[in-house]
N, C-alpha and C positions, 0 to 999 in steps of 0.2 A: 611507566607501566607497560611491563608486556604481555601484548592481546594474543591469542589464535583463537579466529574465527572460522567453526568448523561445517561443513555446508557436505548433507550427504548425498544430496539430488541434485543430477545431471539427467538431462534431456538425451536419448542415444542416437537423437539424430543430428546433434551436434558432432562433429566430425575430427576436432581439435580443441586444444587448449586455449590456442586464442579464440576462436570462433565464440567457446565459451565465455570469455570474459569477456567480449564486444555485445554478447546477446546478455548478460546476466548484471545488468549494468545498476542493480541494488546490490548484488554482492561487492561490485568496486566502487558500488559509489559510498556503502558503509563502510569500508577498508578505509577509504582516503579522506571519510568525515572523522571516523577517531585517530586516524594519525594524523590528522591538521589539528586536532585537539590534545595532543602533546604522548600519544601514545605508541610503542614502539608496535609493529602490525606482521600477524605471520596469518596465511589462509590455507585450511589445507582444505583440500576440494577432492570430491570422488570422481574417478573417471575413468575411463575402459583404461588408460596407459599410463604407466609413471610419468611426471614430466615435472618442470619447475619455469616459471617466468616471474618478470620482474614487473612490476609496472609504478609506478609514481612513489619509489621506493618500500613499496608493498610485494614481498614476496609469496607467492603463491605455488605450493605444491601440492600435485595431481596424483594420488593415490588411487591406487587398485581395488583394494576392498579395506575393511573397515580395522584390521589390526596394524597395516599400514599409515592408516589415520590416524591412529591414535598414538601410533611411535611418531610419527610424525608432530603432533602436537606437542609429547611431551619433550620431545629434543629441542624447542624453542621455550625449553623451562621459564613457563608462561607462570605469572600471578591471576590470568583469568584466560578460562577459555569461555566461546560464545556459540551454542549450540544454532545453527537455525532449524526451526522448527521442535515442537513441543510430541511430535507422534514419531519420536525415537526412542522410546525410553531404553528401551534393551541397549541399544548400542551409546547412550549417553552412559547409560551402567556402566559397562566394558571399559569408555573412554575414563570413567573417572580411578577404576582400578590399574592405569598407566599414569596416573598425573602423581605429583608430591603432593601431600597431606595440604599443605599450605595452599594450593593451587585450586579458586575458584570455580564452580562453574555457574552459568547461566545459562538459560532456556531464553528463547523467543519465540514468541506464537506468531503465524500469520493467519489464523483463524478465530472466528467466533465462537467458535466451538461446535457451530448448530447441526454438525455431521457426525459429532463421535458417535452419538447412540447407535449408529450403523455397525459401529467396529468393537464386538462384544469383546474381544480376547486382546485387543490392544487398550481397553479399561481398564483390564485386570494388571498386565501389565506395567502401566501409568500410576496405578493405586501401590503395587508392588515393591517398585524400582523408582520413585518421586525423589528417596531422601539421598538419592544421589547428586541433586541438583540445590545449590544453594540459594536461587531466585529465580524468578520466570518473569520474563517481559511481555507487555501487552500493549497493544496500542491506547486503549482505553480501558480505566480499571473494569465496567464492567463486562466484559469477555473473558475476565479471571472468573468468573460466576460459574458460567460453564464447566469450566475446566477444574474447576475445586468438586459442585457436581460430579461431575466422571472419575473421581479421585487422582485426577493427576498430580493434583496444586493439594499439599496437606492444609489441616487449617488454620497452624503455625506458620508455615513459610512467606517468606519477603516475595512482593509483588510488584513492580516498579511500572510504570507509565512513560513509554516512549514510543516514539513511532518507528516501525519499521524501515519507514526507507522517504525520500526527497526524489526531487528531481534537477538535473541539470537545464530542466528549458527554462527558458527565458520570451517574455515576449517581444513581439514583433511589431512593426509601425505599423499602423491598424489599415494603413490606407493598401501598404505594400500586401498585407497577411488578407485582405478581402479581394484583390486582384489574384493570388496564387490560390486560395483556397475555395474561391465564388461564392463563401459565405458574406449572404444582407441581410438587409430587412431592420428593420426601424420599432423592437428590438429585433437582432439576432440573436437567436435560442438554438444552440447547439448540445447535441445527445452524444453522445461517445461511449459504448460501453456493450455489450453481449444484449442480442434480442434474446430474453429469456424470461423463465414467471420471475423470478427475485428481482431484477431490474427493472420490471413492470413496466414496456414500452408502451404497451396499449391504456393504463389508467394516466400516463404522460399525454397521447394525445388526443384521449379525454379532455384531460384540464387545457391542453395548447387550444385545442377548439371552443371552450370555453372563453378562455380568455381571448382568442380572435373578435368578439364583439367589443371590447375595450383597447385592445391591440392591433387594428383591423391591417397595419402594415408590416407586423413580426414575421418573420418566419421562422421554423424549424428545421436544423439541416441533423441529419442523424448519420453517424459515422460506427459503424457495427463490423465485430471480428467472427462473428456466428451468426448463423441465420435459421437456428430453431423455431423462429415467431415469426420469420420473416414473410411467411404467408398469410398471418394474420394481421401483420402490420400493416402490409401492402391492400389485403380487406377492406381494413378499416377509413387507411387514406380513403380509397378507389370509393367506399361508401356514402364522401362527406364534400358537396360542396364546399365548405369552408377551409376543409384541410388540402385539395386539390392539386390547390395553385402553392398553397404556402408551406408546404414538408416535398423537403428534398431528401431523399436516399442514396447516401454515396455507396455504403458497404464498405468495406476494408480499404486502409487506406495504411502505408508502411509509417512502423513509429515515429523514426526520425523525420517524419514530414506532413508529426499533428500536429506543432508549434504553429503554423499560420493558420489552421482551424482554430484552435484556441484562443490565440491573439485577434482574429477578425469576430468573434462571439463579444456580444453584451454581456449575455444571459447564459450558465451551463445547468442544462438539468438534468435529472435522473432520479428515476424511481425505487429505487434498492429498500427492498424490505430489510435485507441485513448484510452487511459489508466487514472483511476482517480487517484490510486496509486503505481501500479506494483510492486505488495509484491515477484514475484518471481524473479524478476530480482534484485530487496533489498536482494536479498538470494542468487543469484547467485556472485553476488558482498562482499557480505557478505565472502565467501567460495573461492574469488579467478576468479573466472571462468572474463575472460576479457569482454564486454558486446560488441557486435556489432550486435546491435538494430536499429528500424526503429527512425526517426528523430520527435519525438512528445516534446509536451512542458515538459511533467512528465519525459521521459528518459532522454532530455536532462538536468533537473535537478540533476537524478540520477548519470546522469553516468559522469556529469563534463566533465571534458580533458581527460577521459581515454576510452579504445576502439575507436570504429567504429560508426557512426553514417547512414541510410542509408534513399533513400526515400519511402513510404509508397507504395506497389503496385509494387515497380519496381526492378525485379528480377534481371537486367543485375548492378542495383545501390549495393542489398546484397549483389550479388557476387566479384563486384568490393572493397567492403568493408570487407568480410571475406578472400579476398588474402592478403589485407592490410595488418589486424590487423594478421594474421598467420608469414608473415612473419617480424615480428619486432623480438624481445628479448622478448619472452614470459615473464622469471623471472624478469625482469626487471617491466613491464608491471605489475604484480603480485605486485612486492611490491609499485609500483605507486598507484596500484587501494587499498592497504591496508592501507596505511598515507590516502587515498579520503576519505574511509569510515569510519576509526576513526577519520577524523577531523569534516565531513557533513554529515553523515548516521548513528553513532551508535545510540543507547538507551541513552546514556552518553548528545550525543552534542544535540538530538532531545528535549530531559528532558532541558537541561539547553537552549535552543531556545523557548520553550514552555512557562519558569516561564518569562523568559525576555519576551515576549509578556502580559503575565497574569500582571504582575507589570505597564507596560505601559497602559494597560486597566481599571485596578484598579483608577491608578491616575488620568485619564482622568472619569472616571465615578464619582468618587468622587469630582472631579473637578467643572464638572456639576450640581452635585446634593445642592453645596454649594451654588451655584448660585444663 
C-alpha cells in the first residue's frame, strides 16, 4: 500500500528541514509506525524551502506552498493519502483535484472540536468541501460529534477510531529516574501539562490537599510549559499549610528529559475538562506512572481499566480517586498499565490500526469509483 502523509503546518521558527523532523517527532513517528506495518511511505511537508530527506526509509519532501504539495503527492501515485488535520478543507479540496480517481483520502483530527464555533467562515467551508474526503479519523468516536455539528463530517461518511500519535519513551529504573528527576514521596503524584482553566491545576490541588489527610507522605511535583495560572497556583500553595512542604514547582523542563519524571511518579494527574489527544498522559503511561485523571472521552480511551478515573471540577472526586489508586499494589498496577500500552498505545499497535483503516478505505473508495 502506498501512503502520502500530507502535513500543512510548520512552525517558522523552525529554521530547517531536519530541525523539523527532530522537533515534530509524531509526524516521523507516524511515518515509521505504518511502514513497520507493511506500507510503502511518502511525507510531503510545507516549508519556507524545497528540500527532500530520507530518514528510516521514509522519504520526506518540503514544499513551498500548497500546489507543490499536491504535485508532490500525486507523483508518488499513492492508493491513500493522509490529511493532518480536519481545518483544511480548501486545500484538502485542491489536493484531491491532483490525485487519480482511485486515490483515497483521509482526514485526521487532532481536536475535539470544542473551538470551531469561533471560526464562522471555516464551518461553511468544511460543510461545503467535506465530500472531498473519504473518511475522518478521531481519536475517540465521540469528537466525530462536534465535527458532524459544524458540518464538516456529512452524516453518511466513515469515521474511524485511531489515535493520533504514541510515544518513543520508555521507562526508567525508578531508583535511577528519582535520583535525576528529585521526584518522592510515598505516593509520588506528578502534574505535567499547561497551567491553564481546561487542565484545572487549582481543583487538582484541592483534591491533592484533600487527600494529604490519607496520604499524609505523597507529594505533588508539577512540571508546567506555561505559566498563565502560575500566580494562582503559587497562591494557593503559599495559602495551605498542608500543601507547603508537599507540591514542588519545577516549570519547564526540555522534552527529551521527562522520561525520569515519568518513570520516578506513582501516581500522574490532571485535570483537563477536554483533551483532543493527551500526549502527556501517552507519556506518562508510556514510563509507568499509573494515570488517575479526570473522566473525559480521550483519557477514558487512554487509560482503559487502569488507574483512577475522576469527575471534571470536582476536588473531593480527585481526591477520592488518588487514595484509591495509592493504595492498591502499585507494581502490580505497573505491569497492568505496560501489557495496556503494548497491546493499545505503542507506535507498533497504532501503525498496524492505521494500515487496517487505510485498506478498508482503499476498498470502499475503489469500490465507488467502479461504479
Amino acid at each position: 500500500m502506498r501512503v502520502v502523509q500530507v502535513n500543512y503546518v510548520a512552525d517558522p521558527a523552525i529554521v530547517s528541514p531536519d530541525a523539523l523532523l527532530d522537533r515534530y517527532f509524531t509526524l516521523t513517528g507516524w511515518s515509521d509506525a505504518i511502514r513497520a506495518a507493511g506500507a510503502e511511505v511518502r511525507v510531503v511537508q510545507r516549508f519556507p524551502g524545497a528540500d527532500t530527506r530520507t530518514r528510516g526509509s521514509v522519504e520526506y519532501v518540503f514544499c513551498e506552498d500548497d500546489s507543490g504539495m499536491a504535485a508532490a503527492a500525486a507523483a508518488f501515485d499513492p492508493q491513500i493519502v493522509h490529511v493532518n488535520g480536519i481545518v483544511f478543507p480548501l486545500r484538502t479540496w485542491r489536493l484531491r483535484s491532483r490525485l487519480p480517481a482511485t486515490a483515497a483520502i483521509v482526514v485526521q483530527s487532532h481536536s475535539d472540536g470544542g473551538s470551531i464555533g469561533r471560526a464562522p467562515l471555516l464551518r461553511v467551508a468544511g460543510r461545503l468541501l467535506r465530500g472531498s474526503v473519504d473518511a475522518f479519523l478521531f481519536a475517540v468516536s465521540e469528537h466525530a460529534d462536534a465535527w458532524r455539528a459544524a458540518g464538516f463530517v456529512g452524516p453518511s461518511q466513515a469515521v474511524y477510531q485511531v489515535m493520533p500519535a504514541s510515544t518513543g519513551f520508555r521507562p526508567m529504573p525508578r531508583s535511577a529516574a528519582r535520583v535525576e528527576s528529585g521526584v518522592d514521596g510515598r505516593p509520588a503524584v506528578l502534574w505535567v501539562g499547561r497551567l491553564n482553566a481546561n487542565k484545572d491545576p487549582l481543583t487538582v490541588l484541592d483534591g491533592f490537599e484533600r487527600a494529604l489527610t490519607s496520604l499524609p507522605d505523597a507529594t505533588l511535583t508539577m512540571v508546567y510549559s506555561t505559566s498563565g495560572l502560575v500566580a494562582a497556583v503559587r497562591a494557593r500553595i503559599e495559602s495551605s499549610s498542608l500543601l507547603r512542604p508537599r507540591v514542588r514547582l519545577v516549570g519547564e523542563v526540555p522534552h527529551d528529559r521527562l522520561p525520569p519524571f515519568f518513570s520516578a511518579a506513582d501516581l500522574f494527574v490532571v485535570g483537563s475538562h477536554h483533551e483532543g489527544s493527551g500526549y502527556s498522559l501517552m507519556e506518562a503511561l508510556a514510563c509507568g506512572a499509573v494515570p488517575v485523571v479526570t473522566n473525559i472521552p480521550t483519557f477514558r480511551a487512554l487509560v482503559g481499566s487502569t488507574g483512577a478515573l475522576w469527575t471534571p471540577g470536582d476536588a473531593a472526586d480527585c481526591a477520592r480517586a488518588l487514595a484509591r489508586v495509592a493504595a492498591r499494589d502499585l507494581d502490580e498496577e505497573r505491569r497492568k498499565l505496560a501489557r495496556h500500552f503494548s497491546r493499545e498505545l505503542s507506535w507498533e499497535a497504532v501503525g498496524r490500526r492505521a494500515v487496517e483503516i487505510y485498506q478498508s478505505v482503499v476498498v470502499s473508495r475503489q469500490s465507488s469509483v467502479r461504479r
